[in-house]
C-alpha positions as CSV (number, residue, x, y, z in Angstrom):
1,X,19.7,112.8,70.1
2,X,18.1,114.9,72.4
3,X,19.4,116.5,75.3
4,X,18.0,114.6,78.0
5,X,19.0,111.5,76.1
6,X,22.1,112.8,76.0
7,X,22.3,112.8,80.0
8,X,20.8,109.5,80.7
9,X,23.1,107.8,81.7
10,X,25.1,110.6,83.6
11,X,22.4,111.6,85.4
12,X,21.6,108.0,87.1
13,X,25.0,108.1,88.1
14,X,25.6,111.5,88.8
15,X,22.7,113.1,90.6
16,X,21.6,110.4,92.3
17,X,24.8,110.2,94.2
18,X,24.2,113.8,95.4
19,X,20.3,113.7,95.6
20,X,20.1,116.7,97.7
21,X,19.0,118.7,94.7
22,X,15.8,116.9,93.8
23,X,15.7,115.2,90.4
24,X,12.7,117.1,88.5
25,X,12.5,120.7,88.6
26,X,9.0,120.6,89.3
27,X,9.9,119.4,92.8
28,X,11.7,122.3,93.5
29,X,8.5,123.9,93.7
30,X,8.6,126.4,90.4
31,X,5.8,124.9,89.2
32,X,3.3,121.8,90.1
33,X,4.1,118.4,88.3
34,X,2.2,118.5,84.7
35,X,1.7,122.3,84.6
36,X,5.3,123.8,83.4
37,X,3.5,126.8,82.1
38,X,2.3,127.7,85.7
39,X,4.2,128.9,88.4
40,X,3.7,127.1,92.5
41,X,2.4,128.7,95.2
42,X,4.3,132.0,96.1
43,X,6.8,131.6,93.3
44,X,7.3,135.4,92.2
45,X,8.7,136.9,89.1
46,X,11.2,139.5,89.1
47,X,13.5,141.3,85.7
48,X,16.8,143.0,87.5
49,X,17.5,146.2,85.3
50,X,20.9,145.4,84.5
51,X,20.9,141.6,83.2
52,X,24.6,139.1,82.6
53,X,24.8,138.6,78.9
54,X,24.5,134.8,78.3
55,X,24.5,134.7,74.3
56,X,21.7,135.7,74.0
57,X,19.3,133.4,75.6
58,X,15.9,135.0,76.7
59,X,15.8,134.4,80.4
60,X,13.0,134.4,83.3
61,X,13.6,134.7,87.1
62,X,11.5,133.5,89.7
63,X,11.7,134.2,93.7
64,X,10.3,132.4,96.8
65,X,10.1,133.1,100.2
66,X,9.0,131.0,102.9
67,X,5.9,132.0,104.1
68,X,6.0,134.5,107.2
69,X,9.6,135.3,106.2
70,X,11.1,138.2,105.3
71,X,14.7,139.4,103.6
72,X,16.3,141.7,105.6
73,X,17.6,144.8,104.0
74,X,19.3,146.8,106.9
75,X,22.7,146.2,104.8
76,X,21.1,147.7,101.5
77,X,24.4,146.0,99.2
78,X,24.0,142.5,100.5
79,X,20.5,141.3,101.8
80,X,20.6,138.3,104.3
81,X,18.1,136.3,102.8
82,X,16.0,134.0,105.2
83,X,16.3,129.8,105.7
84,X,14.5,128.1,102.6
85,X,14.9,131.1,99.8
86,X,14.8,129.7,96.5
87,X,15.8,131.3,93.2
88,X,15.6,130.0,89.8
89,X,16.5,131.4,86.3
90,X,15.2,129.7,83.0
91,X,17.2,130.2,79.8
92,X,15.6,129.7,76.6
93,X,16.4,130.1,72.7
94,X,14.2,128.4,70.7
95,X,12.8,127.1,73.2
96,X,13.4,126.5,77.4
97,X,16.9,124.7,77.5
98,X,17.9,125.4,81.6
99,X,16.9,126.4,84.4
100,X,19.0,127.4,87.3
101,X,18.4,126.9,90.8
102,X,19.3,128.0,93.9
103,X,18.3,127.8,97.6
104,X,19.3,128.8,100.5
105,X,19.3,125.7,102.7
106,X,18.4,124.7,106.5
107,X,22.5,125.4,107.6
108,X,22.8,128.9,106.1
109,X,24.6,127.6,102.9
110,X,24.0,127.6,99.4
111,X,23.1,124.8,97.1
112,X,23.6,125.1,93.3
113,X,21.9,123.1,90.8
114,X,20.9,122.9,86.9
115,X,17.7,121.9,85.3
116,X,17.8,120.8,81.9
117,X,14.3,120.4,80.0
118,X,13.1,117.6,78.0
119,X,12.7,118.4,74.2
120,X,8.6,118.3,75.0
121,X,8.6,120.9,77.5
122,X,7.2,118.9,80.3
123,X,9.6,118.9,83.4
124,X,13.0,119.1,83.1
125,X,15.7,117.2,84.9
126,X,19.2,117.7,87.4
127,X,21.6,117.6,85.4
128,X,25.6,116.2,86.3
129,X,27.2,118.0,89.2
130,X,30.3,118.1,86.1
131,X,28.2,119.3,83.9
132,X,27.7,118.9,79.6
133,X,29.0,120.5,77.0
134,X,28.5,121.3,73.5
135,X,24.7,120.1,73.5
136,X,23.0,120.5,70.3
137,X,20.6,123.3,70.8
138,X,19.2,125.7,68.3
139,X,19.7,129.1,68.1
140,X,22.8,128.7,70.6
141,X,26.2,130.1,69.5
142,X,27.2,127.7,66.4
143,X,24.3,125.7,67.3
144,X,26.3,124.2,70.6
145,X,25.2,125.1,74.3
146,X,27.0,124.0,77.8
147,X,25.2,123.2,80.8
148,X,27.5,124.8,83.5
149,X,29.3,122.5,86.7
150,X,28.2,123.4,89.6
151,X,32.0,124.7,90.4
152,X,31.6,126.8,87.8
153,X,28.3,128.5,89.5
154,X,30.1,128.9,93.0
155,X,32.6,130.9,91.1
156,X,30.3,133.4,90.0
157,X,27.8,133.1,93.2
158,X,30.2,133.5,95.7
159,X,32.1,136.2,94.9
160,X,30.1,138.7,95.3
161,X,28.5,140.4,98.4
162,X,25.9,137.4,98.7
163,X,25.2,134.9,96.6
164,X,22.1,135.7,94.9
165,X,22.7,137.7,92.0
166,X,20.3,140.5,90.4
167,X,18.1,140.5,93.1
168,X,18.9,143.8,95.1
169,X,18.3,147.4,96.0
170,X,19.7,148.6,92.6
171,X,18.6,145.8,90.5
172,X,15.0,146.1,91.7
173,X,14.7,149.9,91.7
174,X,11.7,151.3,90.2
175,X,14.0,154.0,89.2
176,X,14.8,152.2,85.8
177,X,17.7,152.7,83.5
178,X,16.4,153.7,79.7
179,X,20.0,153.0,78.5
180,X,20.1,149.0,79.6
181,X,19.5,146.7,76.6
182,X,15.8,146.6,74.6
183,X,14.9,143.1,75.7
184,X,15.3,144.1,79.6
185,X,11.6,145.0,80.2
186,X,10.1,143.7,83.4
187,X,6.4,142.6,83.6
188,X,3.5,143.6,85.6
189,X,3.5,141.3,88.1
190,X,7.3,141.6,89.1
191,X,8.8,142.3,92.0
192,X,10.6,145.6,92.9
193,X,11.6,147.6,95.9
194,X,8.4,149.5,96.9
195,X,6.2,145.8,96.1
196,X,8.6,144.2,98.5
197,X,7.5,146.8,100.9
198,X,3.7,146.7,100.6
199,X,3.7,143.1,100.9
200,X,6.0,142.7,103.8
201,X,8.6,140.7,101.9
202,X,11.5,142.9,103.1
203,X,12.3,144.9,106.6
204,X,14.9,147.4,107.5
205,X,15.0,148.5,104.1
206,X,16.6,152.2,104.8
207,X,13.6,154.3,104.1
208,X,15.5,156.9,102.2
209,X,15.7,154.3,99.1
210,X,12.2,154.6,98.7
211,X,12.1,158.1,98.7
212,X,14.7,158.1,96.7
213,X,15.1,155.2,94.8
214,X,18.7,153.5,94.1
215,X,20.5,154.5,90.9
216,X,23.4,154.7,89.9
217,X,25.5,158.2,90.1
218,X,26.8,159.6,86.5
219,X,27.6,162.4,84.7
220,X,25.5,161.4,81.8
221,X,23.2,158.2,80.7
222,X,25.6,157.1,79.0
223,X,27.7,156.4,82.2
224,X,25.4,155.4,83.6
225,X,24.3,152.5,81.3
226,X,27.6,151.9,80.9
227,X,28.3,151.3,84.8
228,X,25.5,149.2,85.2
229,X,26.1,146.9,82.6
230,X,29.1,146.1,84.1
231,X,27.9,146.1,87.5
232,X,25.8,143.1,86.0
233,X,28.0,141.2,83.7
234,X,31.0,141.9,86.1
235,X,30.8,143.4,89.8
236,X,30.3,139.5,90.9
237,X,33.9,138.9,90.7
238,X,35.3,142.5,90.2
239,X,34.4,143.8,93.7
240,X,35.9,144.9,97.4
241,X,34.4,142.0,99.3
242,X,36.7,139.7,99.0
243,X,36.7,139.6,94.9
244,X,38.4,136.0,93.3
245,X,39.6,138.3,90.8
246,X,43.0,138.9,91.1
247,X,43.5,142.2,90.6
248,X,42.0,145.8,91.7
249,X,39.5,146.5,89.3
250,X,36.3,147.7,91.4
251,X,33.1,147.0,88.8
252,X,30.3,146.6,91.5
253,X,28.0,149.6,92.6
254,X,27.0,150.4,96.0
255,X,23.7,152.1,96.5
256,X,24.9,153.1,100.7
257,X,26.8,155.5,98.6
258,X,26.3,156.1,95.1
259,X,28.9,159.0,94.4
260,X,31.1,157.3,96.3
261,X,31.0,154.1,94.7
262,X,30.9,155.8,91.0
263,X,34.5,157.1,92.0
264,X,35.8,154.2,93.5
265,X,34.6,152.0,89.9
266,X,36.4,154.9,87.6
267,X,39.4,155.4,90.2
268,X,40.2,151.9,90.0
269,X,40.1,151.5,85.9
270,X,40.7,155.0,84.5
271,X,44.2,155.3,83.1
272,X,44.7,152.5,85.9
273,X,47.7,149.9,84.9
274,X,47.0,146.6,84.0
275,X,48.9,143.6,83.2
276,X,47.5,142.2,80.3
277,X,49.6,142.8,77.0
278,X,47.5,142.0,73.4
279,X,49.7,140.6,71.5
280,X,52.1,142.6,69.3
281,X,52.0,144.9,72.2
282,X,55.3,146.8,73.2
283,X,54.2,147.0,76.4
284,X,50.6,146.6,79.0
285,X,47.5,148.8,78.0
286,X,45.8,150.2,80.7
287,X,42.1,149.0,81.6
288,X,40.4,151.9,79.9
289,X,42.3,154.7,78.0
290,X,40.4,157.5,77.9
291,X,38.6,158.3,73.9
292,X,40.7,155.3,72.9
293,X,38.8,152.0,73.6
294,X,40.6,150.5,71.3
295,X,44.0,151.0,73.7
296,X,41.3,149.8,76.4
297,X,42.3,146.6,78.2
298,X,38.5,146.5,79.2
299,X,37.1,146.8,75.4
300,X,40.3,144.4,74.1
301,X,38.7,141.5,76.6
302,X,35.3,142.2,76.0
303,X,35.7,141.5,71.7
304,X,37.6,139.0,72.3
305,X,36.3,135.1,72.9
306,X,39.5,133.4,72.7
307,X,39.5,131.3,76.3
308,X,43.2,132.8,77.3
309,X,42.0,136.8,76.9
310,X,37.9,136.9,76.9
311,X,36.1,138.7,80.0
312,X,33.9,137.7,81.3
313,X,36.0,134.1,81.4
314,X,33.0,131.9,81.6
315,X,29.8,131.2,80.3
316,X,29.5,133.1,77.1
317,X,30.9,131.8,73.7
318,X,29.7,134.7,71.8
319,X,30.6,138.7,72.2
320,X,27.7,141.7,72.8
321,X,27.0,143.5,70.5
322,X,24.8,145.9,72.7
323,X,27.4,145.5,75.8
324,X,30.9,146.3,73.9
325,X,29.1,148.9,71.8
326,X,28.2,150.7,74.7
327,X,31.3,150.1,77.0
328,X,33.3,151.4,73.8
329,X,30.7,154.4,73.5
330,X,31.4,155.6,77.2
331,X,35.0,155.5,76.9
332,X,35.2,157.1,73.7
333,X,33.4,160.1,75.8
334,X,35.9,160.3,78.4
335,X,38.3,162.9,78.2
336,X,41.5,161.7,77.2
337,X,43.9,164.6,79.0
338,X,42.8,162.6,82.5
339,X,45.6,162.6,84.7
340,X,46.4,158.6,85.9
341,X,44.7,157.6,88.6
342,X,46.8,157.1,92.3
């Protein structure tokens, strides 16, 4: 059965209660009803440099603004995006299997939805506000994919600094990291800081970020992969606006202050005590051990997939390879006589 089958019936009941989200994705404007391999009118690409691991589902991002409007950038680690921004991010393994949307909608809030394509590739459809798991999809983890609930993208969305994610001064630096994984590559026609400029898409951008364009601050590339990887996969909820996550671990970068913020990230999980005990342990491990990331709270969580221990907690079902191989490579070149952190 395929997977629009499969949501029928939910859908009608579902999405139709809430039709705020239109039904088809094409009526979100990403593309023009019968031409999926086209993009709408002033529907923009974009790759952010430091991409969330989702199994490893090949993914394409889209931007729109509405015409005459501009994001303003005078707070360069959240952008207050205008009345009518739209987002959306399509996730494909064999073939397109989601796409994400988001807008930005008349009140100032935030609507969340998910798209899920018919088997032909020809629109695809809202799916449940709740919803699906385990669809059959090929080349998933174990064959087996889950739409997400929308509670379950307000978890992520909202806890950072503003609810678009991937789409800032650092992600969209020209100043690119070598170190991120092989697949992140952006394409000609994507957006970045100094094309948001020359097309008037952004104002009060500090000019000193396009003189000197954001990245982040690190002893050695290495690091500085490292950081921005989790920056990506984890400064959403590990941050200090106002995290969800529950305890002081700092992952997010600033680019106001680079050196700053790269003190702030190590301060708060170098040597720094955690909670979380693997099991068999005597006693708590701290979130990264320096030259031991095997005594690393941070590493532990990142191998791990069991539902009690993994990190990050939702939306993956299989581990990094690339990600925990170089988290584990950075720790292992810290220097393991630092003193704790206070």
């Amino acid at each position: 059965m395929t997977g629009a089958a499969m949501l029928a019936g939910a859908v009608a009941a579902d999405a139709r209660a809430s039709a705020d989200p239109p039904l088809h994705l094409h009526e979100t404007g990403l593309f023009a009803a019968g031409s999926p391999a086209g993009t709408g009118p002033g529907v923009m690409p974009f790759t952010p440099q430091y991409a969330l691991w989702s199994d490893g589902a090949a993914k394409r991002r889209w931007l729109y603004l509405p015409p005459g409007t501009q994001i303003d950038a005078a707070n360069p680690d959240a952008w207050e995006f205008p009345r009518g921004t739209r987002l959306w991010k399509e996730f494909a393994h064999d073939r397109a299997v989601e796409t994400r949307y988001i807008e930005r909608r008349a009140d100032g809030t935030w609507q969340y939805a998910t798209y899920l394509w018919n088997a032909d590739g020809s629109d695809a459809v809202l799916a449940p506000v709740r919803g699906v798991r385990a669809m059959p999809v090929n080349g998933a983890p174990d064959g087996r994919y889950d739409i997400p609930a929308q509670a379950d993208c307000a978890v992520c969305h909202e806890g950072a600094a503003v609810p678009v994610l991937g789409f800032g001064a650092l992600q969209l630096s020209p100043d690119r990291d070598p170190g991120t994984a092989p697949a992140i590559l952006p394409g000609a026609d994507d957006l970045d800081l100094q094309s948001l400029v020359s097309r008037g898409l952004i104002r009060n951008l500090p000019p000193a970020l396009l003189v000197r364009p954001p990245r982040i601050a690190a002893d050695t590339p290495t690091e500085r992969a490292a950081l921005g990887y989790l920056h990506g996969n984890c400064g959403h909820c590990h941050n200090d606006n106002g995290s969800p996550a529950p305890v002081g671990l700092i992952l997010a970068q600033s680019v106001a202050d680079a050196a700053a913020s790269r003190e702030q990230v190590r301060r708060s999980a170098i040597n720094a005590p955690s909670r979380f005990r693997p099991q068999g342990a005597a006693a708590p491990l701290p979130i990264i051990k320096p030259a031991r990331p095997d005594e690393s709270v941070l590493g532990i969580r990142m191998r791990s997939r069991n539902p009690a221990v993994q990190m990050p907690p939702l939306g993956t079902h299989a581990v990094d390879p690339f990600g925990t191989a170089l988290i584990e490579r950075w720790i292992s070149q810290l220097k393991p006589h630092k003193e704790p952190q206070s």
